[in-house]
C-alpha positions in Angstrom: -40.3 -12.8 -7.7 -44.1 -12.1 -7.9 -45.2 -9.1 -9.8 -49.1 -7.7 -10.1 -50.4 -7.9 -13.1 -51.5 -4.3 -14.2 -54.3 -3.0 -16.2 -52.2 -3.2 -19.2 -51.4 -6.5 -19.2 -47.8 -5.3 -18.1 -46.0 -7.0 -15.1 -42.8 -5.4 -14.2 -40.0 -6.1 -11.1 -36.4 -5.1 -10.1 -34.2 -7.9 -10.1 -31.3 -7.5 -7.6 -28.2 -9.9 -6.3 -27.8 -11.7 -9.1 -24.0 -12.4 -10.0 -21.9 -11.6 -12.6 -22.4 -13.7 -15.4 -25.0 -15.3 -17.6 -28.5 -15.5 -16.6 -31.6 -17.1 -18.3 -34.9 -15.1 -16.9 -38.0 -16.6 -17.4 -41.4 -15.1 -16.6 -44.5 -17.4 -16.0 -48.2 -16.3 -15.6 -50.1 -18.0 -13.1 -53.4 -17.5 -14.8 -56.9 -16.9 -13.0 -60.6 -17.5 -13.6 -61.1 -16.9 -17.2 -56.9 -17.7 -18.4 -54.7 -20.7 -17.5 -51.2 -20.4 -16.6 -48.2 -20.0 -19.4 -44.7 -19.4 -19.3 -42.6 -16.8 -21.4 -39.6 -18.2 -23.4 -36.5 -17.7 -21.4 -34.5 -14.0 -21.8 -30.8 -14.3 -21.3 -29.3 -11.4 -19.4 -25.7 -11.0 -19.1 -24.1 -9.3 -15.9 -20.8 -7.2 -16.1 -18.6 -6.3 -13.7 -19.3 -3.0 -12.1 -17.1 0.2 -11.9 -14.5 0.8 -9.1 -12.4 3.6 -8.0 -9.7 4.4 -5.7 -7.8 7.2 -3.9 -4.9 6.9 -2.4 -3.3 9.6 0.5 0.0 9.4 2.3 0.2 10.4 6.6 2.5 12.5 6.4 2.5 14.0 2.9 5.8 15.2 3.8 8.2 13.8 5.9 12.1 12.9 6.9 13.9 9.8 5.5 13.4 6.7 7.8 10.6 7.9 9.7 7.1 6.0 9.6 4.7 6.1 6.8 1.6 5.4 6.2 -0.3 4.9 3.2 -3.8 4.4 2.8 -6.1 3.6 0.3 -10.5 3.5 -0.2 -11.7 1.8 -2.7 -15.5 3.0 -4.1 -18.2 1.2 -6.2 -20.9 3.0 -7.6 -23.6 0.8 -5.1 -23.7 0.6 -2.0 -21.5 -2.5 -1.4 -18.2 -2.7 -0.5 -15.8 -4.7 -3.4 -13.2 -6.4 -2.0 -9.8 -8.0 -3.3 -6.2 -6.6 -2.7 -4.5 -2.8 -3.6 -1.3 -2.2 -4.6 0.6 0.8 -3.6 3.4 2.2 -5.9 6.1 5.2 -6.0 6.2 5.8 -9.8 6.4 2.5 -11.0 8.1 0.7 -7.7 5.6 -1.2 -6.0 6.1 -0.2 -2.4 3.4 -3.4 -1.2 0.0 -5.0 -1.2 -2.3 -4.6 1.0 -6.3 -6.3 1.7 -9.2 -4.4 1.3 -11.2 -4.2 4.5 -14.4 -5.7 3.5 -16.5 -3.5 6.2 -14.9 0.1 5.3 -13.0 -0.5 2.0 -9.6 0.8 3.1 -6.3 -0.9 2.3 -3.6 0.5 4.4 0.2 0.4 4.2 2.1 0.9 7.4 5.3 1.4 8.0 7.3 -0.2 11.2 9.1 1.9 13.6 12.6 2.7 12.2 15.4 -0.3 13.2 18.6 -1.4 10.9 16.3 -4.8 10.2 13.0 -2.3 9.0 13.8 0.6 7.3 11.0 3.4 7.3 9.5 5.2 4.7 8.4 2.1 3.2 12.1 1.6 1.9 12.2 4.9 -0.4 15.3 7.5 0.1 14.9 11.1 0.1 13.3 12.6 -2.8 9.9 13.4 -4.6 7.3 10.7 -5.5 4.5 10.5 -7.2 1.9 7.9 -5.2 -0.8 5.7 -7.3 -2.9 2.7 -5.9 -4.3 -0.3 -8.0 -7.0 -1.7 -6.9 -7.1 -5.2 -8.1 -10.7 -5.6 -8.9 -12.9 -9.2 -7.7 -15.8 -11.3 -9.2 -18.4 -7.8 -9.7 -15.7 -5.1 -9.5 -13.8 -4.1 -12.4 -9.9 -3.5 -11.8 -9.0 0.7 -10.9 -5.9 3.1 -10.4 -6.2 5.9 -8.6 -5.1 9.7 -9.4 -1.3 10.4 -8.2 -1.1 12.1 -5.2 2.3 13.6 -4.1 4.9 12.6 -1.4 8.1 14.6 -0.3 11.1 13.0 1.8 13.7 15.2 3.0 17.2 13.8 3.6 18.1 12.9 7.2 20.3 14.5 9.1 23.2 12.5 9.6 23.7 11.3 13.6 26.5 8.9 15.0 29.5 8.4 17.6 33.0 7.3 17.3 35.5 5.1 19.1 38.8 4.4 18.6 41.3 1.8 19.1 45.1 2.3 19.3 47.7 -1.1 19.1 51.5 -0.4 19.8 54.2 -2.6 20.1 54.6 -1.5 23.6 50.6 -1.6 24.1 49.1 -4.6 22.3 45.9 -4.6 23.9 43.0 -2.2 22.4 42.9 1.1 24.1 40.0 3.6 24.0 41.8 6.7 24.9 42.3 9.2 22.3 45.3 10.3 24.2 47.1 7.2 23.8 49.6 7.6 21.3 53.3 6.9 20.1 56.3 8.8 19.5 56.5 11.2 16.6 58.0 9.5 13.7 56.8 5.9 14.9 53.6 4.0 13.7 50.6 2.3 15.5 47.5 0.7 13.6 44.7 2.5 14.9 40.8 1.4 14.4 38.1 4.0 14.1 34.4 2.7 14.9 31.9 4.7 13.6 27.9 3.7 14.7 25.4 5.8 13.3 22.0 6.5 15.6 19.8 6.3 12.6 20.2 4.6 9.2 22.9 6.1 8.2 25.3 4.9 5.4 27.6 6.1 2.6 31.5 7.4 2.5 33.3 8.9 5.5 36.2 11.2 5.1 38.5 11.2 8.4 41.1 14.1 8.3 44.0 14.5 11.1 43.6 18.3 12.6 
C-alpha cells in the first residue's frame, strides 16, 4: 500500500481486509535522489474477532396453540459487513431450531408449517408463556452473541372434533352408524365411539350416558 512521505518524515495508511489472525507488516522506503531504499523490521499485528449482536422477534407475539409461527432473527456487526454462520432459536432453554444467516440481509428465520397431525405448529411448544433468545453462532471475524429475551404468549386451543359410533348385536353383527340402533333394556351390545378431532387435539375424554 503506497503512502507519501510527509514533511515529517512520517508515512501513514489504513490497512483494511486483512483476516483474523496473525500478521507480520513490514514498511519499505523506496528511497529518492539523495537516500537509497531500506526496509523496516517486520511489526506483527494480531487480528481478533469482531463484536456481534442479535435480536430476535416472534410474528405473532401472541397467538393460539398450533397455529403458524414465525421467528426471526438479525444478526449486527459493528462494520458494515454482514457475518454469517447459523442462529439458534430457543424457548427458555429448549432449542426450538437452527436456522442460516442470510449473507445479503443478516436475518435467520424460523418458520413454522401450516398445522397437519405430521407438523405441529407453534414450532412444537403448547400453550403457555415463553421467554424467546437467539444465539448467533459467531464465524471466522465474528465473535459468538445471544440476544435480549423477548416475550411470546400461546393461548390454549379451543378444543374441536366429531363423533361416530358403532353398535354390534347378536341379532346385528355388522357395524351400524345409527345412534338409534339399540337393544332391549336389560340386554348388552359392545358399542365403539370414534372420536376425530379437527385440530391437534389430544388428552382424556369423559363420555357420560344422559
Amino acid at each position: 500500500i503506497p503512502a507519501a512521505v510527509g514533511s515529517t518524515g512520517m508515512a501513514s495508511e489504513n490497512i483494511t481486509g486483512l483476516s483474523v489472525g496473525s500478521h507480520n507488516v513490514v514498511a519499505i522506503y523506496n528511497g529518492d535522489n539523495n537516500y537509497a531504499s531500506s526496509s523496516a523490521p517486520a511489526l506483527a499485528v494480531s487480528i481478533a474477532q469482531g463484536p456481534s449482536s442479535v435480536s430476535v422477534t416472534a410474528t405473532p407475539s401472541s397467538l393460539p396453540q398450533f397455529t403458524a409461527l414465525k421467528l426471526t432473527a438479525q444478526v449486527h456487526s459493528t462494520t458494515s459487513d454482514i457475518p454469517t454462520g447459523s442462529v439458534s432459536f430457543y424457548a427458555g432453554s429448549t432449542l426450538l431450531g437452527v436456522a442460516g444467516v442470510n449473507p445479503t440481509t443478516g436475518l435467520a428465520v424460523l418458520s413454522d408449517p401450516a398445522n397437519s397431525a405430521a407438523a405441529p405448529n407453534s414450532c412444537g411448544l403448547v400453550a403457555g408463556a415463553y421467554n424467546l433468545t437467539a444465539v448467533y453462532s459467531g464465524d471466522s471475524n465474528y465473535n459468538k452473541s445471544t440476544s435480549a429475551g423477548t416475550s411470546l404468549a400461546i393461548t390454549p386451543d379451543a378444543a374441536s372434533f366429531s363423533l361416530s359410533f358403532n353398535l354390534l348385536t347378536s341379532s346385528n353383527p355388522n357395524p351400524t352408524l345409527a345412534m338409534s340402533t339399540g337393544t332391549a333394556q336389560g340386554s348388552t351390545a359392545q358399542a365403539y365411539i370414534y372420536v376425530t378431532p379437527s385440530n391437534t387435539l389430544n388428552g382424556t375424554l369423559t363420555f357420560a350416558c344422559r
